[in-house]
Structure formats: C-alpha cells, structure tokens
PDB file of N, CA, C and O in Angstrom:
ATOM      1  N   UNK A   1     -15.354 -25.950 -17.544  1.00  0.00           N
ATOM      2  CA  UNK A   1     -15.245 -25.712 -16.119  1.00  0.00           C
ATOM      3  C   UNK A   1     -16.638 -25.434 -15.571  1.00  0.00           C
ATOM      4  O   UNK A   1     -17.320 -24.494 -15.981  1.00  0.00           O
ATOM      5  N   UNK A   2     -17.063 -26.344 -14.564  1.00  0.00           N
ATOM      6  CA  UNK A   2     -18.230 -25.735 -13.901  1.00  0.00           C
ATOM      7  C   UNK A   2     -18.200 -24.337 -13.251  1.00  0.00           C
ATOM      8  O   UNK A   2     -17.248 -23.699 -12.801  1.00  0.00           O
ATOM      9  N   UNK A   3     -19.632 -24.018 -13.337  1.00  0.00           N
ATOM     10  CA  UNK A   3     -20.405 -22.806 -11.983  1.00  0.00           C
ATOM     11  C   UNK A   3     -19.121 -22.713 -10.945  1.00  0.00           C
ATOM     12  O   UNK A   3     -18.296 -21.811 -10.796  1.00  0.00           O
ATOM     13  N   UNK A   4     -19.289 -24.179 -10.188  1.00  0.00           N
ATOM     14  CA  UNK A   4     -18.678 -23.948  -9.135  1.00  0.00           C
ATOM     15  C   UNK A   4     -17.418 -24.011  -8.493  1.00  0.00           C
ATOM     16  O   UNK A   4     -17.203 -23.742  -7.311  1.00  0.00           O
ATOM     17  N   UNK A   5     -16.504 -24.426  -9.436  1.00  0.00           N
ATOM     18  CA  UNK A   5     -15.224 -24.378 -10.112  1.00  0.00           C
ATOM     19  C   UNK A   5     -14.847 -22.593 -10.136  1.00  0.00           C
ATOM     20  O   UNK A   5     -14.166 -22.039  -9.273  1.00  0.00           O
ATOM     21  N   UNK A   6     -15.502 -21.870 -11.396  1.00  0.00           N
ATOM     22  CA  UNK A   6     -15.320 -20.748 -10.735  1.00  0.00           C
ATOM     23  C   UNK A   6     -15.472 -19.930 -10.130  1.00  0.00           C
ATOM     24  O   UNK A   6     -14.779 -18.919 -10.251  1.00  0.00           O
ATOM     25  N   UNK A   7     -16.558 -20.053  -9.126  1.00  0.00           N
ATOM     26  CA  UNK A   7     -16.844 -19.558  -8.109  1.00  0.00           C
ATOM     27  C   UNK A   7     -16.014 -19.298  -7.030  1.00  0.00           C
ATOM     28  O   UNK A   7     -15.894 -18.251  -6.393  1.00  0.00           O
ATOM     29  N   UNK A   8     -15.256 -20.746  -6.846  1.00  0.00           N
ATOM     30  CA  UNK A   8     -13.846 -20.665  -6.293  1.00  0.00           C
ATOM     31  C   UNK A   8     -12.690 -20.280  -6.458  1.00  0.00           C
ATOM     32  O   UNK A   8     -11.842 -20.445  -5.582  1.00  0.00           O
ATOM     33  N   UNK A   9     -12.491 -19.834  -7.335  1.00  0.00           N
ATOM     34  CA  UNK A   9     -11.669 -19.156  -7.891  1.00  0.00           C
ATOM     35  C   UNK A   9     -11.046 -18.259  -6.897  1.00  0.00           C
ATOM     36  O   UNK A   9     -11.543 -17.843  -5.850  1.00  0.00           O
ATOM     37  N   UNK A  10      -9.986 -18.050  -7.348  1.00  0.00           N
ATOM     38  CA  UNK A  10      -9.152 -16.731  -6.415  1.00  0.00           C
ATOM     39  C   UNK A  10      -8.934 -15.652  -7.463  1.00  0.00           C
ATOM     40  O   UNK A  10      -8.330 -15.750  -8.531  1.00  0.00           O
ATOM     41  N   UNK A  11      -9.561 -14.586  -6.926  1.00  0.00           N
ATOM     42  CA  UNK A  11      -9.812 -13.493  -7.548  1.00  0.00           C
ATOM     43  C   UNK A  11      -8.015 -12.628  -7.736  1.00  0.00           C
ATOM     44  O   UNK A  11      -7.269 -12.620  -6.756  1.00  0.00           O
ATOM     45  N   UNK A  12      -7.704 -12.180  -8.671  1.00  0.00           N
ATOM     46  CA  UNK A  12      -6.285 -11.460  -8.517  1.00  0.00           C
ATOM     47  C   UNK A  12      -6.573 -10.175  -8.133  1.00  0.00           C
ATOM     48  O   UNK A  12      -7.505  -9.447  -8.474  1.00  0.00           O
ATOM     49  N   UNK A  13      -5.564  -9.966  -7.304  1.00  0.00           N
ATOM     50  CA  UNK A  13      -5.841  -8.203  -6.442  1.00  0.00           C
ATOM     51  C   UNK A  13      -3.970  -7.835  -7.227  1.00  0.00           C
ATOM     52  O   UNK A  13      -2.924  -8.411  -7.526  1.00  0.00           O
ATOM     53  N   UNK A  14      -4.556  -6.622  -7.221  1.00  0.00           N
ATOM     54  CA  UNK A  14      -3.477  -5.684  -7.649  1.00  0.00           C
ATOM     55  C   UNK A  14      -2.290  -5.261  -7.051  1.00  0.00           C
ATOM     56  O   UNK A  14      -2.705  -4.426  -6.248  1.00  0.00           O
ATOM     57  N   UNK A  15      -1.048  -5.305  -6.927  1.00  0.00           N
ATOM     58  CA  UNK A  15       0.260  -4.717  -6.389  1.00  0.00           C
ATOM     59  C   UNK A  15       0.133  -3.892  -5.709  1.00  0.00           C
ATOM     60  O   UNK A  15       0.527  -3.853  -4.544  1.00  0.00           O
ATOM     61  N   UNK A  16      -0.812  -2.531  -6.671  1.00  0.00           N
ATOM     62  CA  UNK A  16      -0.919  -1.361  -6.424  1.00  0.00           C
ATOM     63  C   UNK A  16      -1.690  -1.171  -5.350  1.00  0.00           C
ATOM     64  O   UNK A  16      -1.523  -0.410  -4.396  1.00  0.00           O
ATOM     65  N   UNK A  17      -3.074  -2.385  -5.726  1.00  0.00           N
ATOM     66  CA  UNK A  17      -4.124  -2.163  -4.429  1.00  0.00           C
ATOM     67  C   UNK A  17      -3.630  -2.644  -3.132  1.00  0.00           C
ATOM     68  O   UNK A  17      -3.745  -1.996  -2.092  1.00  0.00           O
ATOM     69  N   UNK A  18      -3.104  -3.741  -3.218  1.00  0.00           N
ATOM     70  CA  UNK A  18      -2.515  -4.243  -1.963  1.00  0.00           C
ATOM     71  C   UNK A  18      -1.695  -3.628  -1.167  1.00  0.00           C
ATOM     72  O   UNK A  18      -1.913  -3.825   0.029  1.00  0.00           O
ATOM     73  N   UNK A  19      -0.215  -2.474  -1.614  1.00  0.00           N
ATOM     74  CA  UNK A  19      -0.218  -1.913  -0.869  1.00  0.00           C
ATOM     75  C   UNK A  19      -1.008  -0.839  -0.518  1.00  0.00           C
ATOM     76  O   UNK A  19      -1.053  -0.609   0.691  1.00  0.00           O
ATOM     77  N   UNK A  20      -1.871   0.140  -1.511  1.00  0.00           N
ATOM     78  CA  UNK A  20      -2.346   0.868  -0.811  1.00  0.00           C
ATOM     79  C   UNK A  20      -3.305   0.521   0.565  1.00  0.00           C
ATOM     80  O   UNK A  20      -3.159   1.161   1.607  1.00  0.00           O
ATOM     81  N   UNK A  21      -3.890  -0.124   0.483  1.00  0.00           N
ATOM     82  CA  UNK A  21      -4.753  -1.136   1.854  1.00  0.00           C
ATOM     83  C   UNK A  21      -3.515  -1.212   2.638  1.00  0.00           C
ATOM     84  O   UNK A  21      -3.360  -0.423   3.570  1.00  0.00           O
ATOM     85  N   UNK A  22      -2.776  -1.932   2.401  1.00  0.00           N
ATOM     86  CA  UNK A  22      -1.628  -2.159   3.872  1.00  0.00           C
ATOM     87  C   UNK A  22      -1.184  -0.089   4.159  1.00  0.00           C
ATOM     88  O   UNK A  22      -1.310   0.618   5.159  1.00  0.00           O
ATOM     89  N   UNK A  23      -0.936   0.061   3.477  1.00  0.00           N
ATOM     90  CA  UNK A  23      -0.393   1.900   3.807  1.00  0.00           C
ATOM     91  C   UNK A  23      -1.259   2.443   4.340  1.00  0.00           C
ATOM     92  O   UNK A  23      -0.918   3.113   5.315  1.00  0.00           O
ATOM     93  N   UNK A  24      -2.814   2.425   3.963  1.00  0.00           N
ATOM     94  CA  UNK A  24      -3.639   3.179   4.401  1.00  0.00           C
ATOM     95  C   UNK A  24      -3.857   2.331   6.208  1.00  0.00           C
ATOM     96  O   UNK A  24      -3.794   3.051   7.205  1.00  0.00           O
ATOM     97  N   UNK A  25      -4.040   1.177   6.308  1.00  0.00           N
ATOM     98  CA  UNK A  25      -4.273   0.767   7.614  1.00  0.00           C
ATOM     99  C   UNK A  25      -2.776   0.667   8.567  1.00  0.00           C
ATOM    100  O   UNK A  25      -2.805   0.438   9.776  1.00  0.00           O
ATOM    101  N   UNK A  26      -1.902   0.813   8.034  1.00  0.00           N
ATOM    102  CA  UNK A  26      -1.003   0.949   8.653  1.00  0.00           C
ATOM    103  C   UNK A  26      -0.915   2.228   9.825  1.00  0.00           C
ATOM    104  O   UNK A  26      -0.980   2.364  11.047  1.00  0.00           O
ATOM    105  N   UNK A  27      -0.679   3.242   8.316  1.00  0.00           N
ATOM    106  CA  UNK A  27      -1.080   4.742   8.782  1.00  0.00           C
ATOM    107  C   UNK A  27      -2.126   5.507   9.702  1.00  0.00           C
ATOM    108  O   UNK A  27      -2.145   6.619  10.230  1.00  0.00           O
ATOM    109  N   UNK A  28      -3.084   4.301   9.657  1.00  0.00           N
ATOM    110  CA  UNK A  28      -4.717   4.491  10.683  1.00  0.00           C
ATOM    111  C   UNK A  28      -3.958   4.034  11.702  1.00  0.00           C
ATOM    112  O   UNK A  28      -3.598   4.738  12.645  1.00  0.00           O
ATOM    113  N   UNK A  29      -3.733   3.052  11.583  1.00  0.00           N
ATOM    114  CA  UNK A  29      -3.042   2.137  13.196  1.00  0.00           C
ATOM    115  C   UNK A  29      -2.055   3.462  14.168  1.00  0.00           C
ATOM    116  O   UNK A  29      -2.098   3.741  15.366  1.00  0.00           O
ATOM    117  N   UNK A  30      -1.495   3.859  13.405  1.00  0.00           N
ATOM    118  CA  UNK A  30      -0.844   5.011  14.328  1.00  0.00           C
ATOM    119  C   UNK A  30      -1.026   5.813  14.134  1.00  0.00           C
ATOM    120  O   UNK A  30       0.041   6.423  14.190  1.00  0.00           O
ATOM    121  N   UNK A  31      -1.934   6.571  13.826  1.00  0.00           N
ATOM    122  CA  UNK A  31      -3.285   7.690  13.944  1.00  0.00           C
ATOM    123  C   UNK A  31      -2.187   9.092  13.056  1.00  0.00           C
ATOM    124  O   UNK A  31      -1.848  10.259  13.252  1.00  0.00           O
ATOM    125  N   UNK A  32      -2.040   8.246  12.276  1.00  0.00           N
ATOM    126  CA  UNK A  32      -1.200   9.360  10.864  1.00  0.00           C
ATOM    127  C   UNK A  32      -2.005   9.937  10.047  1.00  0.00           C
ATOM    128  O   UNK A  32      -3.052   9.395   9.693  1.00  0.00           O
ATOM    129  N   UNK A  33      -1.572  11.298   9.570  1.00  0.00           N
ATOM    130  CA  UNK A  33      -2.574  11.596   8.197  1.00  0.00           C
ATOM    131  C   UNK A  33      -1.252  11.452   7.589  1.00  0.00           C
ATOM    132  O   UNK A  33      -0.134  11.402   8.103  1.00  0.00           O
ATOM    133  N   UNK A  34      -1.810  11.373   5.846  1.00  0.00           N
ATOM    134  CA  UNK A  34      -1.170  11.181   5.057  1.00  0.00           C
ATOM    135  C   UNK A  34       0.013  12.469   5.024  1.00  0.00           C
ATOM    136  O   UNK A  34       1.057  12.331   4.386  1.00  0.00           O
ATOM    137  N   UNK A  35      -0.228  13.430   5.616  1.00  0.00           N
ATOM    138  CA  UNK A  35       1.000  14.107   5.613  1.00  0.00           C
ATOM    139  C   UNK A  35       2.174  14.004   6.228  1.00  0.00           C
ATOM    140  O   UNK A  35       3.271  14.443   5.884  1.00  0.00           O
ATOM    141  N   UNK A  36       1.747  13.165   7.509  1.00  0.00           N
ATOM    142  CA  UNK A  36       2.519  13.335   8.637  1.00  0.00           C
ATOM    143  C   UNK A  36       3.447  11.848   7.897  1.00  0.00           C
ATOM    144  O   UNK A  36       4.676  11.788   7.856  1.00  0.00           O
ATOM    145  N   UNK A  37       2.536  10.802   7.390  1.00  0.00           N
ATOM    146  CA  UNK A  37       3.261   9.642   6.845  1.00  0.00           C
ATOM    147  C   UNK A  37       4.406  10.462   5.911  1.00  0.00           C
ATOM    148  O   UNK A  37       5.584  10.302   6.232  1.00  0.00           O
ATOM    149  N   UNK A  38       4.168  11.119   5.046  1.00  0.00           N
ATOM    150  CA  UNK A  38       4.777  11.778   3.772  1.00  0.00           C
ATOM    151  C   UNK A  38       6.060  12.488   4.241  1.00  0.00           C
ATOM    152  O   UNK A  38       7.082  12.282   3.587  1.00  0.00           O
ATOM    153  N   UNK A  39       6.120  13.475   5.534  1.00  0.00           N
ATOM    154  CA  UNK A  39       7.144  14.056   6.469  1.00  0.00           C
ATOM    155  C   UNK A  39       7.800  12.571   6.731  1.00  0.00           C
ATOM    156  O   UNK A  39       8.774  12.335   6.017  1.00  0.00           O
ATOM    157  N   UNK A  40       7.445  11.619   7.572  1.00  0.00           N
ATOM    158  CA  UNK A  40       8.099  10.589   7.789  1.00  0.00           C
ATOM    159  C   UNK A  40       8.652  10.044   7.128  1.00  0.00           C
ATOM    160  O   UNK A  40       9.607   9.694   7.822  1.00  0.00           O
ATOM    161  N   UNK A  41       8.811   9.608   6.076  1.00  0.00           N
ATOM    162  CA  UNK A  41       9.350   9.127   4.408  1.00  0.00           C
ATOM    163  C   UNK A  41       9.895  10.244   3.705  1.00  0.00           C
ATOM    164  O   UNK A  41      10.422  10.035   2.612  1.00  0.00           O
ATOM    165  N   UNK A  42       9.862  10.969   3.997  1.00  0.00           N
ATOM    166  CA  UNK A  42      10.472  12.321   3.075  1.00  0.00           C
ATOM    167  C   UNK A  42       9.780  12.506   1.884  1.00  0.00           C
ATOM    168  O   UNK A  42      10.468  13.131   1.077  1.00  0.00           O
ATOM    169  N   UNK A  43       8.350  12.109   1.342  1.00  0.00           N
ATOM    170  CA  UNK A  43       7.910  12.212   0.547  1.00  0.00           C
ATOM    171  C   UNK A  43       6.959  13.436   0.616  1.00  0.00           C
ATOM    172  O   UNK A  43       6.801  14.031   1.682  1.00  0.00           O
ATOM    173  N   UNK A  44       6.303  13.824  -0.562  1.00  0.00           N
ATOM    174  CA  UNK A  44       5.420  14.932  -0.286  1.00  0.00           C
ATOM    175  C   UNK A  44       3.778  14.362  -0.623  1.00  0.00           C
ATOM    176  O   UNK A  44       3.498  13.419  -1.364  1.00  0.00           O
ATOM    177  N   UNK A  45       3.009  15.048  -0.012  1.00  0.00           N
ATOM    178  CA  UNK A  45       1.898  14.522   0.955  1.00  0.00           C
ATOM    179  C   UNK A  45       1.066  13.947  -0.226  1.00  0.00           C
ATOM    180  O   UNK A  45       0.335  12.961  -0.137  1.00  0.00           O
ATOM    181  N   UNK A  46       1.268  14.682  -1.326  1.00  0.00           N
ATOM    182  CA  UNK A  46       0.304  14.172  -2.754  1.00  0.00           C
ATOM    183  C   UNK A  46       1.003  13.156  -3.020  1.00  0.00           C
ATOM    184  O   UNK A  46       0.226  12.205  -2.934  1.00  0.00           O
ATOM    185  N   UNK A  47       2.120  12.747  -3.322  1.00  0.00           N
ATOM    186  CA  UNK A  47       2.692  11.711  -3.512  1.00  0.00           C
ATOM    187  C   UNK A  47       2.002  10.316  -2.738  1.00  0.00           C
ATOM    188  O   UNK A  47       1.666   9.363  -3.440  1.00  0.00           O
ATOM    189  N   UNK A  48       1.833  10.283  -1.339  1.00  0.00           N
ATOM    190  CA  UNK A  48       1.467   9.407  -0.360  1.00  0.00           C
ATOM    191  C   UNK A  48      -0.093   9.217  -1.054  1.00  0.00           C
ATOM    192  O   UNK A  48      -0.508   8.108  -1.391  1.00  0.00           O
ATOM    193  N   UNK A  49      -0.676  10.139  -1.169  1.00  0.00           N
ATOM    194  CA  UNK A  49      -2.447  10.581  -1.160  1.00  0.00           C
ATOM    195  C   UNK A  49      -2.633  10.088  -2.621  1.00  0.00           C
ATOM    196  O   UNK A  49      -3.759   9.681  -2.907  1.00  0.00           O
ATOM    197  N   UNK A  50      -1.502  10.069  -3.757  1.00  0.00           N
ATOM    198  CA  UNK A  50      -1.581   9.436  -5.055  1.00  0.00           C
ATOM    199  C   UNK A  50      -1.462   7.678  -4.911  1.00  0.00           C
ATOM    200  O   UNK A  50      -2.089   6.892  -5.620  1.00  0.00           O
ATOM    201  N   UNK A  51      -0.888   7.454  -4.260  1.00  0.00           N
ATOM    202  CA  UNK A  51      -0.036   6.059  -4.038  1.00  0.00           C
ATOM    203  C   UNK A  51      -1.032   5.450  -2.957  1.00  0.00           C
ATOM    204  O   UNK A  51      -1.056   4.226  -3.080  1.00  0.00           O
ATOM    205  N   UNK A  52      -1.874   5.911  -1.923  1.00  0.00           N
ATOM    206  CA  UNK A  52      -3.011   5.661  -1.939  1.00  0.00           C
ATOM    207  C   UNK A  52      -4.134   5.248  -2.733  1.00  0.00           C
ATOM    208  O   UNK A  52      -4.689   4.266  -2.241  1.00  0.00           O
ATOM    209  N   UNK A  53      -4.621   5.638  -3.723  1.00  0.00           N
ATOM    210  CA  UNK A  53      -5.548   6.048  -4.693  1.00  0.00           C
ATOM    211  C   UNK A  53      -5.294   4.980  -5.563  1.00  0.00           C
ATOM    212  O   UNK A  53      -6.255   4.714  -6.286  1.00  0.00           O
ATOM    213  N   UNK A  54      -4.264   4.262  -5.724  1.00  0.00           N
ATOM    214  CA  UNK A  54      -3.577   3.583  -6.967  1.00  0.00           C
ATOM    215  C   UNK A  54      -3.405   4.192  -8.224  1.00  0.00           C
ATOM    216  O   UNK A  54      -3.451   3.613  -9.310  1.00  0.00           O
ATOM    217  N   UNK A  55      -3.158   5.663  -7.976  1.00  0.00           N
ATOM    218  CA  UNK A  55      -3.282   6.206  -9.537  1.00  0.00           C
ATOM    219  C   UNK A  55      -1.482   7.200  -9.858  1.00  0.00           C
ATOM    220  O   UNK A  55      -1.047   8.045 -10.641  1.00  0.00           O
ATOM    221  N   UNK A  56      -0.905   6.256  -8.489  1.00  0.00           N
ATOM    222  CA  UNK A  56       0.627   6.882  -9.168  1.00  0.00           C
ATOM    223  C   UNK A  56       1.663   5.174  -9.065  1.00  0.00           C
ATOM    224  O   UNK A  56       1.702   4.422  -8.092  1.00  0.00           O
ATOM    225  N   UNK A  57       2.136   5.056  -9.950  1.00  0.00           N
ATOM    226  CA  UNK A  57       3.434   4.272  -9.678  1.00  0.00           C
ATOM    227  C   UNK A  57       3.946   4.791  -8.631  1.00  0.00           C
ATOM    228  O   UNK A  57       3.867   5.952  -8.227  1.00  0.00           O
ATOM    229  N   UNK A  58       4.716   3.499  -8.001  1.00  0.00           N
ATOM    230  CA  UNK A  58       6.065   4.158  -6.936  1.00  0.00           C
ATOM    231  C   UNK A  58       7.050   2.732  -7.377  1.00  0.00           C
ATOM    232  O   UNK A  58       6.711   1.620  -7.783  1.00  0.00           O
ATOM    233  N   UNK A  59       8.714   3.479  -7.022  1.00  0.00           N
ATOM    234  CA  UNK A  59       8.970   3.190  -6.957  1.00  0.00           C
ATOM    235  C   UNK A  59      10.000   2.202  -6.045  1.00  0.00           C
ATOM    236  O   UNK A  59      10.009   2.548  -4.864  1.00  0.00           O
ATOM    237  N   UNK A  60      10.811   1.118  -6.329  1.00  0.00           N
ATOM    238  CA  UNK A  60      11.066   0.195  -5.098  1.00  0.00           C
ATOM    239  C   UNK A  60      11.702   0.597  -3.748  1.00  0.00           C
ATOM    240  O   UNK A  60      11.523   0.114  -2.630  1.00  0.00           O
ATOM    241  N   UNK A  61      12.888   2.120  -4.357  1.00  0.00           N
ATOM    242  CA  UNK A  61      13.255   2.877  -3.399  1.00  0.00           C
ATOM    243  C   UNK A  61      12.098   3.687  -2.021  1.00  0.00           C
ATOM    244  O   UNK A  61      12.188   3.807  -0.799  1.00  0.00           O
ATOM    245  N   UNK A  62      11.047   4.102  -3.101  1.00  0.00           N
ATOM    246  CA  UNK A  62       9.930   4.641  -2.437  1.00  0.00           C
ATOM    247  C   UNK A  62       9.160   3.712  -1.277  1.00  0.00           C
ATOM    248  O   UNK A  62       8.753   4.010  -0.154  1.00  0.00           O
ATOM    249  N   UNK A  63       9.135   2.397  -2.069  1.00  0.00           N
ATOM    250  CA  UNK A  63       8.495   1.158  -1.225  1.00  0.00           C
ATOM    251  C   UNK A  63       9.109   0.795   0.304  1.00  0.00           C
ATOM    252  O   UNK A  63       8.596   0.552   1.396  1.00  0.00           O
ATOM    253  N   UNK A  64      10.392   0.885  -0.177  1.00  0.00           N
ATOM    254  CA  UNK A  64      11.530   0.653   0.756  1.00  0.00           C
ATOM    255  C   UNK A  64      11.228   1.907   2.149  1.00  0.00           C
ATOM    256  O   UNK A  64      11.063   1.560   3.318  1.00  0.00           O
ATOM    257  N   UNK A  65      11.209   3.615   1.583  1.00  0.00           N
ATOM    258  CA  UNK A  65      11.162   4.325   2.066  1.00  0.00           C
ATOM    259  C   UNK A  65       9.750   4.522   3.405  1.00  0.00           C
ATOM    260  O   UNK A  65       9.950   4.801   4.587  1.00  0.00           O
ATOM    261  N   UNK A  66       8.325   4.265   2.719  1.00  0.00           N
ATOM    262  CA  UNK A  66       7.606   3.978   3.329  1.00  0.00           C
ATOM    263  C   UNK A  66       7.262   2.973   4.266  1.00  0.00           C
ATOM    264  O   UNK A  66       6.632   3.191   5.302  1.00  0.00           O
ATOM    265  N   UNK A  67       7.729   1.749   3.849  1.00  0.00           N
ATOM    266  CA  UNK A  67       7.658   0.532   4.828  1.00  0.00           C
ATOM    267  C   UNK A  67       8.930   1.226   6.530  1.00  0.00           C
ATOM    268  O   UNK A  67       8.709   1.383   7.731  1.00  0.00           O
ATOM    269  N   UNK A  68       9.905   1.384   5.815  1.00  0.00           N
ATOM    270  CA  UNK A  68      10.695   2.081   6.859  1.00  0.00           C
ATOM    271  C   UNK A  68       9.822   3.180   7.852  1.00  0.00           C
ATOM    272  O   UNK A  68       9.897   2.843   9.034  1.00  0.00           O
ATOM    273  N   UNK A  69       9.073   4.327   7.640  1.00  0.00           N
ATOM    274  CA  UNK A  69       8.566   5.202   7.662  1.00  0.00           C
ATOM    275  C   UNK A  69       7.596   4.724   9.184  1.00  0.00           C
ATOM    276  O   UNK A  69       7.484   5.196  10.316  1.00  0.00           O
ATOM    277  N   UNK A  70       6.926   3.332   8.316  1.00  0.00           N
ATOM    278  CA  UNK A  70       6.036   2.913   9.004  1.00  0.00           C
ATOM    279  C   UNK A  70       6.140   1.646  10.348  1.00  0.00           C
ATOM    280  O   UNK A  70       5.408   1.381  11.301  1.00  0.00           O
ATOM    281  N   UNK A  71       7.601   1.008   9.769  1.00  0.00           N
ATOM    282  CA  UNK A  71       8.425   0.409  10.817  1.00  0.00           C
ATOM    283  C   UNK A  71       7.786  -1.104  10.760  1.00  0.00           C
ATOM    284  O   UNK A  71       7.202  -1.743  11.635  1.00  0.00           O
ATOM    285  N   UNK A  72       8.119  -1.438   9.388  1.00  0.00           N
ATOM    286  CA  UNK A  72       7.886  -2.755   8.721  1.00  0.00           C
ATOM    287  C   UNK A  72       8.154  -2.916   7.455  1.00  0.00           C
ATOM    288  O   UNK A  72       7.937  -2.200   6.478  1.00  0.00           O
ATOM    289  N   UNK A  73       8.730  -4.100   7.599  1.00  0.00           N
ATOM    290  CA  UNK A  73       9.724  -5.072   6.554  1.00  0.00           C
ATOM    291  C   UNK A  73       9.020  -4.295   4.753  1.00  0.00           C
ATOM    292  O   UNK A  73       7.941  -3.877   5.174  1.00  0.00           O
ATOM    293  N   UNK A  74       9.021  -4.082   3.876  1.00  0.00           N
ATOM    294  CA  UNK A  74       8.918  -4.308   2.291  1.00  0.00           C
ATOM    295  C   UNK A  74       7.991  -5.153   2.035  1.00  0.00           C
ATOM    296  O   UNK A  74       6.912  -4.850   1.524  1.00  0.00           O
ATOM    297  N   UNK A  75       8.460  -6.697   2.490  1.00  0.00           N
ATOM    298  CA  UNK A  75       7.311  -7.507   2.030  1.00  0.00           C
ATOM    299  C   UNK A  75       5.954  -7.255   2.629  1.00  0.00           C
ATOM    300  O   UNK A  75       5.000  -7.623   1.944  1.00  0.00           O
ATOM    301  N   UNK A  76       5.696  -6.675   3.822  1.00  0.00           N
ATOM    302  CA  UNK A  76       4.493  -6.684   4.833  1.00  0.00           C
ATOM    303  C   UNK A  76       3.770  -5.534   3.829  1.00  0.00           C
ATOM    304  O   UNK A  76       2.570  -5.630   3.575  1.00  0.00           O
ATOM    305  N   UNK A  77       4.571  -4.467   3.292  1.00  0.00           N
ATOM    306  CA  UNK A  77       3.083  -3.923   2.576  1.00  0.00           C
ATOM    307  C   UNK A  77       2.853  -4.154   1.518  1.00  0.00           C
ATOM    308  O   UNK A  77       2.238  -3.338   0.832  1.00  0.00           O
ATOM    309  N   UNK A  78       3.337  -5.549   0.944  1.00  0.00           N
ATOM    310  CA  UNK A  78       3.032  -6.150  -0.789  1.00  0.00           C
ATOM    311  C   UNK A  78       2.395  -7.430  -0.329  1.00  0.00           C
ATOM    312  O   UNK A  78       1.778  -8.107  -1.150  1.00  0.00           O
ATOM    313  N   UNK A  79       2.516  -7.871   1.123  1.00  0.00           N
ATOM    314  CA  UNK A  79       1.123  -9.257   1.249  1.00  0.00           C
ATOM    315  C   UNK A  79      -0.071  -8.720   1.192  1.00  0.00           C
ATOM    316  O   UNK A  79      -0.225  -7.555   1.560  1.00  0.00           O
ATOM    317  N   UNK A  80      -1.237  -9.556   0.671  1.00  0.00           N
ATOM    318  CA  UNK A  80      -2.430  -9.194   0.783  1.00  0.00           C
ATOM    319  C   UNK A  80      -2.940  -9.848   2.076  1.00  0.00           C
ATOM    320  O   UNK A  80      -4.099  -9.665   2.445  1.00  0.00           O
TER     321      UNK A  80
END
C-alpha cells in the first residue's frame, strides 16, 4: 500500500469517544453543567463527568436515559 493510500485512510474513533463529544456539546448547547445534565437523567454527577472522560462504561439503558435527558434520538449521540 502506498504513502498515500494511507494517508487516506479513515482513522477509527471510539464509541466511547464519540459519545462523549456529542454529550459534552450537547450539554454546552444548553448551557448545562454536568450536574444539572446528571439531575436530568437521574444519574449522579460523577457518573456523567466519568462517561465524559471515557473512563466509565455505560450502559444502553443509560444511553437511552441521557439522549432523552438531552432531547435527542440514541443514535444522534453514537454518530460521529
């Protein structure tokens, strides 16, 4: 494979990273701190602030819970 072959390449981004980027700009967009997101979801604020970070699993219920929270579909915070 040439140089420039992979240069082009499409780089793989992470599950984890992708939503945290959609959660975190979501949450900016309507001028949330992570607590107030966490009250909104019924989650607790480290939970949100972990799941941020990419350094906690969540799960699909949780996914479900936050997208709700934030007042968009599941899939919108797993597109990159």
């Amino acid at each position: 494979m040439s140089a420039a072959v992979r240069a082009t390449a499409p780089v793989a981004v992470s599950a984890r990273a992708v939503l945290a980027a959609n959660m975190i700009r979501l949450r900016r967009d309507l001028g949330w701190s992570q607590e107030a997101l966490a009250f909104e979801c019924g989650l607790h604020r480290t939970f949100v602030a972990h799941v941020e970070r990419q350094v906690r699993n969540v799960s699909i219920d949780n996914v479900e819970r936050i997208a709700q929270a934030l007042g968009v579909a599941v899939y919108e915070l797993l597109m990159p």
